[in-house]
C-alpha positions as a Markdown table, in Angstrom:
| # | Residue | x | y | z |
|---|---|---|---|---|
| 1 | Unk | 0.0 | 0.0 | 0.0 |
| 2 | Unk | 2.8 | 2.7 | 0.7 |
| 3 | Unk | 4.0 | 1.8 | -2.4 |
| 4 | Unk | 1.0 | 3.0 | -4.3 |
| 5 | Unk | 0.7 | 6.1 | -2.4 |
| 6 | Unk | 4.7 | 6.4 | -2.9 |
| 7 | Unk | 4.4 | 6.0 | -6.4 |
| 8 | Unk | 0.9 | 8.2 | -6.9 |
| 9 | Unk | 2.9 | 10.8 | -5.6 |
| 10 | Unk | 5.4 | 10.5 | -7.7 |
| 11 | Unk | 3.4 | 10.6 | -10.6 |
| 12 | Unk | 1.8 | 13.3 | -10.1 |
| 13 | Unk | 5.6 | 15.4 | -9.7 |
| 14 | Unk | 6.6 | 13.5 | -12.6 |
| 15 | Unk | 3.1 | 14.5 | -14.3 |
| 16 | Unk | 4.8 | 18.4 | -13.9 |
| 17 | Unk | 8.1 | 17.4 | -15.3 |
| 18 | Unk | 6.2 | 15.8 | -18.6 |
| 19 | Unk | 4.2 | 19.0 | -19.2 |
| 20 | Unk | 7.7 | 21.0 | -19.3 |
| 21 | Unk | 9.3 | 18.3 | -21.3 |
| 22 | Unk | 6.5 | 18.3 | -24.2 |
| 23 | Unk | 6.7 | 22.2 | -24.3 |
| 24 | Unk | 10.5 | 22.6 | -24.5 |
| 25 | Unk | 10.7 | 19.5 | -26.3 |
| 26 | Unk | 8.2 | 21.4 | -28.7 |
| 27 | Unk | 10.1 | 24.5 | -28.9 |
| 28 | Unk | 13.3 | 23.6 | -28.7 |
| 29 | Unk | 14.8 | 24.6 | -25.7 |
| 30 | Unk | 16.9 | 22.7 | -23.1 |
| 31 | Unk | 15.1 | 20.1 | -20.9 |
| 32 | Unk | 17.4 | 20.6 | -18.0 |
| 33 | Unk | 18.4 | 24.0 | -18.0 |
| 34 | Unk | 16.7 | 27.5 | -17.2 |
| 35 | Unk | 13.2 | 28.1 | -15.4 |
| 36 | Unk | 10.2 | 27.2 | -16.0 |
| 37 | Unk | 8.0 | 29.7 | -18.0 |
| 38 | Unk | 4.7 | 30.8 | -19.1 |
| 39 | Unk | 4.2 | 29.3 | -23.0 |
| 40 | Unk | 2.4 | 32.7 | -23.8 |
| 41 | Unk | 4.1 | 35.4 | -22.1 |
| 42 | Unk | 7.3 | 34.0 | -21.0 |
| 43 | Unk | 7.2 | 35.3 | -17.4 |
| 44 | Unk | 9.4 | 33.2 | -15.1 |
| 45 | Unk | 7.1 | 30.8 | -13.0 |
| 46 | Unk | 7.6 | 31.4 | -9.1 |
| 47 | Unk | 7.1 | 27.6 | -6.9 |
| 48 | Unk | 3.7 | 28.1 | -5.8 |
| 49 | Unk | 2.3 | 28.1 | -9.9 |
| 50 | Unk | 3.7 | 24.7 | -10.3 |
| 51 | Unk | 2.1 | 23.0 | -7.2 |
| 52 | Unk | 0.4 | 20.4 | -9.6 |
| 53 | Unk | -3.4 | 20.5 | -10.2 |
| 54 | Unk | -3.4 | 22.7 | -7.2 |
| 55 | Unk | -2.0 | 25.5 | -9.1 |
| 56 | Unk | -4.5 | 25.5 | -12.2 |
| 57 | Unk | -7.1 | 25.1 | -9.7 |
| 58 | Unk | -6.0 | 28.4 | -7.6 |
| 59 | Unk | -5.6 | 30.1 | -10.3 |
| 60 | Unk | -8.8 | 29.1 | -12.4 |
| 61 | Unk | -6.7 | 27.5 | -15.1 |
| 62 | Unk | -5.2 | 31.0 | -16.2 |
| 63 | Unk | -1.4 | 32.3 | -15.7 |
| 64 | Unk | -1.0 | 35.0 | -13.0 |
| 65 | Unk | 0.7 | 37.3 | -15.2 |
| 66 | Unk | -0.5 | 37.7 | -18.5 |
| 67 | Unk | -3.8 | 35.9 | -17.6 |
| 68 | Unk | -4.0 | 33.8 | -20.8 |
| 69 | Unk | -6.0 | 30.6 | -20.5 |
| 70 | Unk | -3.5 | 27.3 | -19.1 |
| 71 | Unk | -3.8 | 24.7 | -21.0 |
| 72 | Unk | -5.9 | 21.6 | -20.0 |
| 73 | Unk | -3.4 | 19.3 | -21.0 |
| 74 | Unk | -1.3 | 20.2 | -18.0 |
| 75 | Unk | -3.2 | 19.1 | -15.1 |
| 76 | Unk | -5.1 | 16.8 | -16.6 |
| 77 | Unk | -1.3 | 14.8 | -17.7 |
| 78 | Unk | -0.3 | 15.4 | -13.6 |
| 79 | Unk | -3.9 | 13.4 | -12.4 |
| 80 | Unk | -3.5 | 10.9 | -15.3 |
| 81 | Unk | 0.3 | 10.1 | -14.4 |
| 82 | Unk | -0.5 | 10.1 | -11.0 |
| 83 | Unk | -3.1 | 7.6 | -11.4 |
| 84 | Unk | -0.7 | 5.2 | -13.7 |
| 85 | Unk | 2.4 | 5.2 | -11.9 |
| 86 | Unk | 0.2 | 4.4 | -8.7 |
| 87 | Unk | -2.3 | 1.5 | -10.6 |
| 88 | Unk | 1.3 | 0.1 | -11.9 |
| 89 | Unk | 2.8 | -0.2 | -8.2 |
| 90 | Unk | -0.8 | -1.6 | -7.4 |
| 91 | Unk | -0.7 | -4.6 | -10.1 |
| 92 | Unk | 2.7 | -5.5 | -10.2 |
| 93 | Unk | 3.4 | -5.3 | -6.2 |
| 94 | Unk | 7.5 | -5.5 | -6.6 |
| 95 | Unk | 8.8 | -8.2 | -4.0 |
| 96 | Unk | 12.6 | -7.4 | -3.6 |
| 97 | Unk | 15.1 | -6.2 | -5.3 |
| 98 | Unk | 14.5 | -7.2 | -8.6 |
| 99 | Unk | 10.7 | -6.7 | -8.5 |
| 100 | Unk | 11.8 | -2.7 | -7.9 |
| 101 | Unk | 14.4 | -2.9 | -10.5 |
| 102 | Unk | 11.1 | -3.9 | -12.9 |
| 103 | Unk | 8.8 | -1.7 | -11.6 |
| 104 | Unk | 11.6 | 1.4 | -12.0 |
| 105 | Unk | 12.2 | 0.4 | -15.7 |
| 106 | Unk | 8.3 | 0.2 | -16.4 |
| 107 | Unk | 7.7 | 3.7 | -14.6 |
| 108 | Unk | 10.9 | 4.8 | -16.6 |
| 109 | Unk | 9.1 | 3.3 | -20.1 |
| 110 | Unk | 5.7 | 5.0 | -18.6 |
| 111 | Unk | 7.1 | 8.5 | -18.5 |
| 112 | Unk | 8.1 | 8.4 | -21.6 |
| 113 | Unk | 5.0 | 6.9 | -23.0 |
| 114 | Unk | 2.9 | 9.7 | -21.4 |
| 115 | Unk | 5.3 | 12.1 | -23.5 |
| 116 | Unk | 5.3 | 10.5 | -26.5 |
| 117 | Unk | 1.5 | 10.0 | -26.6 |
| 118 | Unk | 0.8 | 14.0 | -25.3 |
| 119 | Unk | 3.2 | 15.1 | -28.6 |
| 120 | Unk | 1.9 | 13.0 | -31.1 |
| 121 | Unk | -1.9 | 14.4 | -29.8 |
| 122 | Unk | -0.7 | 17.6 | -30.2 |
| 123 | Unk | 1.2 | 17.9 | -33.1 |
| 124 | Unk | 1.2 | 14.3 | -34.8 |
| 125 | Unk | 5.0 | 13.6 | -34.4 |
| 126 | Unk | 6.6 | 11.2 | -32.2 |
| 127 | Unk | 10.0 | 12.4 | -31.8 |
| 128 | Unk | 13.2 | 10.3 | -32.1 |
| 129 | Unk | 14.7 | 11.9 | -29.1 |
| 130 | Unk | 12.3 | 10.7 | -27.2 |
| 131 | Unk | 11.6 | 7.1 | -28.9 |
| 132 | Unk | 15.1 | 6.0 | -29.4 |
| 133 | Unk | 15.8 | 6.1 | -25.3 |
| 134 | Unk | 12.4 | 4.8 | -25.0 |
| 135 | Unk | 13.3 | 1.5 | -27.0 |
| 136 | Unk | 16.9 | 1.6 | -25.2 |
| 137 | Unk | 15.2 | 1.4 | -21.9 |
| 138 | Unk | 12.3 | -1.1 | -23.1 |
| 139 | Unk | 15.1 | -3.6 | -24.3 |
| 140 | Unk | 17.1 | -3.2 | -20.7 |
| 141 | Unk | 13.8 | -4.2 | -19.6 |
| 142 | Unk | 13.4 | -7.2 | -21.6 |
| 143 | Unk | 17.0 | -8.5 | -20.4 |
| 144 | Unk | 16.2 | -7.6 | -16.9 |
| 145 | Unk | 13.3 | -10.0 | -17.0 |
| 146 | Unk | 15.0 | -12.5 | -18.7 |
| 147 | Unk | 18.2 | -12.8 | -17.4 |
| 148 | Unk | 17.3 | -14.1 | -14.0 |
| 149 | Unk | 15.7 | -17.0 | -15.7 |
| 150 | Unk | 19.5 | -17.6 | -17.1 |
| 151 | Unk | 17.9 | -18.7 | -20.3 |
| 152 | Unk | 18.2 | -16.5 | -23.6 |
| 153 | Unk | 14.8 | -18.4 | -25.1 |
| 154 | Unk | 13.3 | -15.8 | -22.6 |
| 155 | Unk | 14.3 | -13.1 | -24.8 |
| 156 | Unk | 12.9 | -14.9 | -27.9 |
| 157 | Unk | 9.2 | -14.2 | -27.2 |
| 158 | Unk | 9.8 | -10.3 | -27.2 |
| 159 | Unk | 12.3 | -9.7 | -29.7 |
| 160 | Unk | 10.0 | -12.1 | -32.2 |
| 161 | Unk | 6.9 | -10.0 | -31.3 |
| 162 | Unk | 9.6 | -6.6 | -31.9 |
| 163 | Unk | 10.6 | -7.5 | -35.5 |
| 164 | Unk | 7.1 | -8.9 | -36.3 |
| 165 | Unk | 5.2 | -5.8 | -35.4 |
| 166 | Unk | 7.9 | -3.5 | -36.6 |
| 167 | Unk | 8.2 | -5.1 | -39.6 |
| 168 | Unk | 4.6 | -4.9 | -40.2 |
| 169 | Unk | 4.5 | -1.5 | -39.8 |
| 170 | Unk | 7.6 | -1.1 | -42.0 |
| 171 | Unk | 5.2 | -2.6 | -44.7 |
| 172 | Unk | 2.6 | -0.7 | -44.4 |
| 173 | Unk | 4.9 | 2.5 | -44.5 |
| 174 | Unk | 6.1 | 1.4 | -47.4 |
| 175 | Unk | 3.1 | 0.7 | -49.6 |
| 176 | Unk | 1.1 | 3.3 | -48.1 |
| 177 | Unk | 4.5 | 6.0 | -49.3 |
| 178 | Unk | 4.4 | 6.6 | -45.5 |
| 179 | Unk | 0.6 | 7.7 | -45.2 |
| 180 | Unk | -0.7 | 5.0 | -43.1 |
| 181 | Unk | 2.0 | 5.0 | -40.6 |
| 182 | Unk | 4.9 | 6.7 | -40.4 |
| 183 | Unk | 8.5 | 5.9 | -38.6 |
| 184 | Unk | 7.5 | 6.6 | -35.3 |
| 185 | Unk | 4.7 | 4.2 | -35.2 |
| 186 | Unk | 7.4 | 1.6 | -36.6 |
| 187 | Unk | 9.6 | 2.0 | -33.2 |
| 188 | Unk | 6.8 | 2.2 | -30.8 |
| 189 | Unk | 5.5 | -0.9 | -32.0 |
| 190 | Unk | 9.0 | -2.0 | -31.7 |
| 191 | Unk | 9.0 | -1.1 | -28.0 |
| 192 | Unk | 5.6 | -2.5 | -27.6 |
| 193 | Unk | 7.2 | -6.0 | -28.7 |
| 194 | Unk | 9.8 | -5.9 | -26.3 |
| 195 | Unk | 7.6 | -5.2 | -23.5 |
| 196 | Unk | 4.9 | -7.0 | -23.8 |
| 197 | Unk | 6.3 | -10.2 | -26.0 |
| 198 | Unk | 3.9 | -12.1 | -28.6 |
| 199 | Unk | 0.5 | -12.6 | -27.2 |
| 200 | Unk | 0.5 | -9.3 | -25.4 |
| 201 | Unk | 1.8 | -7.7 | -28.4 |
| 202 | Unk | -1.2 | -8.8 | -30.5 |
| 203 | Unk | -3.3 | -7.5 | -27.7 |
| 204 | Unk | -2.6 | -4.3 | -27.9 |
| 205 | Unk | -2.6 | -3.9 | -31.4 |
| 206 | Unk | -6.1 | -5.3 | -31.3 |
| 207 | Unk | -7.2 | -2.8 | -29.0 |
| 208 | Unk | -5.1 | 0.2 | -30.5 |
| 209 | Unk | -7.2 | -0.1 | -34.1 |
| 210 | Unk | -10.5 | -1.3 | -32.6 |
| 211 | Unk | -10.5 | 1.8 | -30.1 |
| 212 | Unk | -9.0 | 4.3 | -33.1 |
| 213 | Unk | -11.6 | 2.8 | -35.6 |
| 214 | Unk | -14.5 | 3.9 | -33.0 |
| 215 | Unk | -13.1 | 7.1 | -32.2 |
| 216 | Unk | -12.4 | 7.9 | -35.6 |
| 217 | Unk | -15.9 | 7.0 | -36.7 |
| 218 | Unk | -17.3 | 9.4 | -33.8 |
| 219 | Unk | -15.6 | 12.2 | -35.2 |
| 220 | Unk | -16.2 | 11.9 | -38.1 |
| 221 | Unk | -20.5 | 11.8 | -37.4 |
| 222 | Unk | -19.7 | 14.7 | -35.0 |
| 223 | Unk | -18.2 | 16.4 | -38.0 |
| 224 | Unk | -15.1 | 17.4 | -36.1 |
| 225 | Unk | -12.9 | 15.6 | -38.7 |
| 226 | Unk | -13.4 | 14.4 | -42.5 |
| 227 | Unk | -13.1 | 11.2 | -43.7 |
| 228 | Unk | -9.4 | 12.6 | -45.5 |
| 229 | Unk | -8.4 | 13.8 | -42.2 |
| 230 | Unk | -5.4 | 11.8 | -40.2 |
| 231 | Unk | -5.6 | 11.6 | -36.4 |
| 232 | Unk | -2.3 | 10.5 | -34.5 |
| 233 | Unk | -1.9 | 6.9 | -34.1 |
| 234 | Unk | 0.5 | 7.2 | -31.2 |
| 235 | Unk | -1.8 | 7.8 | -28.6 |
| 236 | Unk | -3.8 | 4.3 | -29.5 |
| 237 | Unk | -1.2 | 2.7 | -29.4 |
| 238 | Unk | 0.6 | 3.7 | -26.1 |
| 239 | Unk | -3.2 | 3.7 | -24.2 |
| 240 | Unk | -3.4 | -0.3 | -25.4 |
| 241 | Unk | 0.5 | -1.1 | -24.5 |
| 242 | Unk | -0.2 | 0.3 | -20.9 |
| 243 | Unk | -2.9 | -1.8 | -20.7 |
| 244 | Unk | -2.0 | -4.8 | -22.1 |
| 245 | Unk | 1.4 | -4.3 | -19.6 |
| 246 | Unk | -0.8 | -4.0 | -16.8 |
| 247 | Unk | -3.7 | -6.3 | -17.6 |
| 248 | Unk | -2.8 | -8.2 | -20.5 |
| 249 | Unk | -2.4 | -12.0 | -19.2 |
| 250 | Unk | -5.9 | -12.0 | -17.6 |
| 251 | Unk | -7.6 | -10.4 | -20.6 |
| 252 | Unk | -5.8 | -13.6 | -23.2 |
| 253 | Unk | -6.8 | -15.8 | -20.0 |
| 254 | Unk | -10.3 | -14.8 | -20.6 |
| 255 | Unk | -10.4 | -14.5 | -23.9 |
| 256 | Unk | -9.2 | -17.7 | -24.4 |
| 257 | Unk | -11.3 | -19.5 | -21.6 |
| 258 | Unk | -14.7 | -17.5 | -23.0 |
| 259 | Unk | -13.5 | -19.7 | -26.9 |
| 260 | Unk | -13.3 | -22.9 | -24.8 |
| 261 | Unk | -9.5 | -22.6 | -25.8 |
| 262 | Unk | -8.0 | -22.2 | -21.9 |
């Protein structure tokens, strides 16, 4: 239980950090270095406007300075973070050393997940700088869950379901001239195949074009986008890989058990 509550926390701090890192990542400036600003009028932000949530709240979702509107992407990123890094400490309950060292790499992956997904929703990109450590990591944790088994077969299952669903993607890039997906899709669903191996894999993907197909469809009726018009894929595809990381063995279990194949 203090886990959870350690790693809500956490979440919701790191939930801050992710805001700042899509904008600067956005703009170009330096995630490490200098202050954190106002996007609109560039006034230095003092410590109490970046208590998260609390600070959009006070302030009615407007900056103190300029009093331009705050973007709803920031707290709603902090509560959403929050609530995934504690629901991961929740379901995978880390007993010792190495059940921390997993649950660190995931939350590592996670962070970088939430960024990637808030990018490509914004501005239908999902940068290299943040999907090549993102793959780094995601293979680190591959070999961190296979190693202690001292068999290499246990790496077999996610680097199969890697190449298969990256080079599926690679295809489709290809025939569609890049339309249908582009490169980032290519290396998420790379990373996807590393964490979540071949069953989990085909999970996800499952999900990511049932759920985009539906949404897609609802926009279109609500006329907020044309049939021509593209919506990022990213997003899809990072909500199913959470929860097929979290959730995916008892979903298959069911699944299969439900077709009298379990």
């Amino acid at each position: 239980m203090l886990i959870t509550i350690y790693c809500t926390i956490l979440g919701l701090l790191i939930g801050s950090a992710i805001n700042a890192i899509v904008w600067r990542l956005y703009v170009g400036r330096s995630w490490v270095k200098g202050r954190s600003m106002c996007p609109d009028c560039e006034h230095t932000l003092s410590g109490k406007d970046l208590i998260p949530v609390f600070s959009w709240l006070w302030l009615r979702g407007r900056c103190r300075y300029c009093r331009k509107r705050i973007h709803w992407q920031y707290p709603l990123v902090e509560v959403l973070t929050a609530a995934l890094f504690g629901l991961s400490a929740f379901v995978m309950q880390p007993q010792g050393w190495l059940g921390g060292l997993h649950l660190g790499l995931w939350l590592v992956i996670l962070t970088m997940l939430i960024i990637l997904a808030v990018y490509d929703a914004r501005w239908m990109i999902l940068p290299d700088k943040i999907m090549f450590p993102a793959v780094i990591v995601g293979l680190v944790y591959a070999l961190a869950i296979a190693l202690p088994q001292q068999s290499w077969s246990a790496l077999q299952g996610p680097i199969l379901a890697a190449v298969l669903a990256g080079g599926a993607f690679f295809s489709i890039a290809a025939v569609s001239g890049g339309k249908a997906m582009g490169g980032g899709d290519i290396k998420l669903v790379f990373l996807m195949g590393l964490l979540l191996g071949l069953k989990g894999t085909a999970l996800a993907l499952l999900l990511a074009f049932n759920v985009a197909a539906i949404v897609g469809i609802g926009l279109i009726l609500a006329h907020r986008k044309r049939r021509k018009d593209y919506i990022p894929f990213g997003p899809f595809l990072i909500g199913a890989t959470i929860v097929a990381f979290l959730y995916g063995r008892p979903i298959v279990e069911w699944y299969l058990r439900v077709n009298g194949l379990y």
